[in-house]
C-alpha positions as CSV (number, residue, x, y, z in Angstrom):
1,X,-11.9,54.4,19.3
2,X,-11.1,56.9,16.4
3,X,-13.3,59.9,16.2
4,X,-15.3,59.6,12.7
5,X,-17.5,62.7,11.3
6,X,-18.7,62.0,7.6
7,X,-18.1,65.3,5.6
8,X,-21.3,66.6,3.9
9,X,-21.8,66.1,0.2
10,X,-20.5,69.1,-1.1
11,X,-17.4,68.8,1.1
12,X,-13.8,67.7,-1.2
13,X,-10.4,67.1,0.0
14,X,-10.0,70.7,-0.7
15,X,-12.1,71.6,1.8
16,X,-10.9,69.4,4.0
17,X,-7.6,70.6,3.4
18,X,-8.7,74.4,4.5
19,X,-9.8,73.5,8.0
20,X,-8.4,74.4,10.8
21,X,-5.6,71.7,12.3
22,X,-6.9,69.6,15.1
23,X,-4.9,67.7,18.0
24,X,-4.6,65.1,18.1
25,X,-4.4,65.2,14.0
26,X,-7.4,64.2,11.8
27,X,-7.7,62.6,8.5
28,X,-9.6,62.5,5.2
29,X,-10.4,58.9,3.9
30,X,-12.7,58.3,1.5
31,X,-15.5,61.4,2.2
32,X,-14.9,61.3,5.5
33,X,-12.5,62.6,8.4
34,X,-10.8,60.1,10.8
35,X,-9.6,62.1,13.9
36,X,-6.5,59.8,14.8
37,X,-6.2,58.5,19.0
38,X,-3.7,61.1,21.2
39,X,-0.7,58.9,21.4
40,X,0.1,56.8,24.4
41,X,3.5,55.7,26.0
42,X,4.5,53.2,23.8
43,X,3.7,54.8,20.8
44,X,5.1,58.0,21.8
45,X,8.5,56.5,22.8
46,X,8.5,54.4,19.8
47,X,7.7,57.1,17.7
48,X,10.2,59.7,19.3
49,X,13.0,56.5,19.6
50,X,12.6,55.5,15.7
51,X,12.5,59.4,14.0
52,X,15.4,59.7,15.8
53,X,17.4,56.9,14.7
54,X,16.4,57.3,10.8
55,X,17.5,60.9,10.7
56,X,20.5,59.9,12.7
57,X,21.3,57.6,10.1
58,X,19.9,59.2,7.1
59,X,20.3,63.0,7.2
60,X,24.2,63.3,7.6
61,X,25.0,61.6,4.2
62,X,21.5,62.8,2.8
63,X,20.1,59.6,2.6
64,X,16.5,60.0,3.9
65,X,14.5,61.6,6.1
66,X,11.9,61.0,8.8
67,X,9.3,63.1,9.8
68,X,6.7,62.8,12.8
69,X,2.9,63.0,12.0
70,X,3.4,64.9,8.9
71,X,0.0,65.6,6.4
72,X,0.5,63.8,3.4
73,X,-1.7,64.5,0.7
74,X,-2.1,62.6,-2.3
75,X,-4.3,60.4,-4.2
76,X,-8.1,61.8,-3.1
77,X,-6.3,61.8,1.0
78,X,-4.8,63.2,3.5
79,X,-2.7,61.3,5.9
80,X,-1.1,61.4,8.5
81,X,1.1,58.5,9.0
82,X,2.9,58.0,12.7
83,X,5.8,58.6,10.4
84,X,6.9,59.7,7.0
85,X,9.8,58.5,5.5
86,X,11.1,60.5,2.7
87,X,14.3,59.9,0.4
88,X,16.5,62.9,0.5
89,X,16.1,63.4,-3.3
90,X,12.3,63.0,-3.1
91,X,11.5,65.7,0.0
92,X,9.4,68.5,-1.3
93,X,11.4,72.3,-1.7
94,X,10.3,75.4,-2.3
95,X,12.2,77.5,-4.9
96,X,14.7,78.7,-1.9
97,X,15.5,75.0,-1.2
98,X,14.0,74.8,2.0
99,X,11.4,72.2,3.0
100,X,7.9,72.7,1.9
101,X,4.9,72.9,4.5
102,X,2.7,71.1,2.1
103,X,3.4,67.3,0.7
104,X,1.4,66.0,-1.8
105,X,3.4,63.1,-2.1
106,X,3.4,59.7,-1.0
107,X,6.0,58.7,1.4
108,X,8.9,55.8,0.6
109,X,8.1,54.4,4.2
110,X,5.4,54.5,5.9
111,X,5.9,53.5,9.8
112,X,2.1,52.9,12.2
113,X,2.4,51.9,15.1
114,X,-1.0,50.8,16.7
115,X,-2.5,52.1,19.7
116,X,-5.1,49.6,21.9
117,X,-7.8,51.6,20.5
118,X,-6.9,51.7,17.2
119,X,-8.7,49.6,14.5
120,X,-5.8,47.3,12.9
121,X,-7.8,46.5,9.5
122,X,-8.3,50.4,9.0
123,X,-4.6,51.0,9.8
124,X,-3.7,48.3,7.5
125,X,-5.5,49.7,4.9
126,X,-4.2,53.1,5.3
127,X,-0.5,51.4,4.7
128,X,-1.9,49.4,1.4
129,X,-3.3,52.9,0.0
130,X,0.0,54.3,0.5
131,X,1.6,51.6,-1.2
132,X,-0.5,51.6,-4.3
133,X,0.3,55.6,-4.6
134,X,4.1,55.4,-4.6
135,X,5.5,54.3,-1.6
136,X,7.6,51.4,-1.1
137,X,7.7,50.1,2.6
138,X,5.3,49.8,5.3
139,X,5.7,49.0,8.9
140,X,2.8,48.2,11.3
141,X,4.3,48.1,14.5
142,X,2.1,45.9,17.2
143,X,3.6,46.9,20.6
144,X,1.0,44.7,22.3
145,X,2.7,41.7,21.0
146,X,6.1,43.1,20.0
147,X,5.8,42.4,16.5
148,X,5.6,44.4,12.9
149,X,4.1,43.8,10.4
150,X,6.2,45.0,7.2
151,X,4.2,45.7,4.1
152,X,5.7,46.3,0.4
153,X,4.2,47.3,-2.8
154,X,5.4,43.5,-4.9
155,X,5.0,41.1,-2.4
156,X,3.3,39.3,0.3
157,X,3.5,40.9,4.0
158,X,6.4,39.5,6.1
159,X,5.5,38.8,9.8
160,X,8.8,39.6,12.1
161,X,9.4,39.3,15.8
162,X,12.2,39.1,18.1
163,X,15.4,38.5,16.5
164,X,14.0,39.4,12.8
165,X,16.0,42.1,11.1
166,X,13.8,44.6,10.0
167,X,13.8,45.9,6.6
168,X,14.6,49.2,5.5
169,X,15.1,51.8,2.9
170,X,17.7,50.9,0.9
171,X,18.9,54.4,1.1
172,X,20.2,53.3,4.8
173,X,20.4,50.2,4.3
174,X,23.9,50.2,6.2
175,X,21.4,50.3,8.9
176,X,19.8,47.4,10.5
177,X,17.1,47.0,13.4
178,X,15.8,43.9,14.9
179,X,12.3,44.0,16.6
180,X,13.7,42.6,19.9
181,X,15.7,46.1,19.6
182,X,12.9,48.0,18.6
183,X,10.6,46.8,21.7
184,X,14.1,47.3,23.6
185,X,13.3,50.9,23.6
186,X,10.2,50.6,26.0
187,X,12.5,49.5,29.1
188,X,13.5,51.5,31.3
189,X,15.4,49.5,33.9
């Protein structure tokens, strides 16, 4: 189970934002910090597998960009979603055009994937947040029962499994993904 330590009164996401880093990564939602769970197998190789393909996509043409547990700061939080997807236009640069450390924006995707210990309503929530701030597609990824959960900001959540595409940024849209092909990436054999 997630680590939770409630922040004193006088603590603010500033201060939150001056602590040291902690492995694996912690949170601040709603007064408090969430320390996330270390990753495990699956979510590692899903994790490693999917950053991989979006920016193989996405970053030749300049399409998009995906990042792996990156802080995210904005509304009153800081996240750290599994990972961020940003649109190429919408990545934070300094003034020498190079990617900032800090992003205090909200993601276009945001991709969870759920660990056994992990709370799923909490995770969910975390998604829906993000969604109301800016960002336009959500993935809860379920490797227990190889399914996802895909959230947007207009609509009802869509269910997919096995032979369900998956949807994407339109960005790289060109590129398509099916959950039997996602799970296809724990195999070894």
């Amino acid at each position: 189970m997630a680590m939770v330590t409630a922040v004193s009164q006088e603590s603010s996401l500033a201060e939150f934002l001056e602590l040291p880093e902690t492995k694996p990564a912690s949170e601040y939602i709603n007064g408090k910090i969430h320390q996330k769970p270390m990753p495990q197998g699956k979510h590692s190789t899903l994790q490693g597998r999917l950053v991989a393909e979006i920016n193989r996509v996405g970053q030749p043409e300049k399409l998009a960009y995906a990042f792996p547990e990156l802080r995210c700061t904005f509304g009153d939080r800081s996240l750290v979603p599994d990972i961020a997807v940003f649109e190429w236009a919408n990545i934070p640069v300094d003034e020498n055009g190079e990617i900032q450390n800090r992003f205090s924006v909200a993601p276009d995707w945001v991709i969870e994937i759920l660990s056994p210990e992990q709370n799923p309503p909490r995770v969910i929530e975390k998604i829906l947040f993000s969604l109301q701030q800016g960002t336009k597609l959500g993935w809860l990824i379920a490797p227990e029962d190889y399914s996802v959960t895909i959230f947007y900001p207009d609509k009802l959540a869509e269910f997919k499994e096995q032979d369900d595409p998956l949807p994407v940024l339109p960005a790289i849209a060109p590129w398509q993904l099916t959950a039997t092909e996602l799970f296809s990436w724990l195999r070894l054999i």
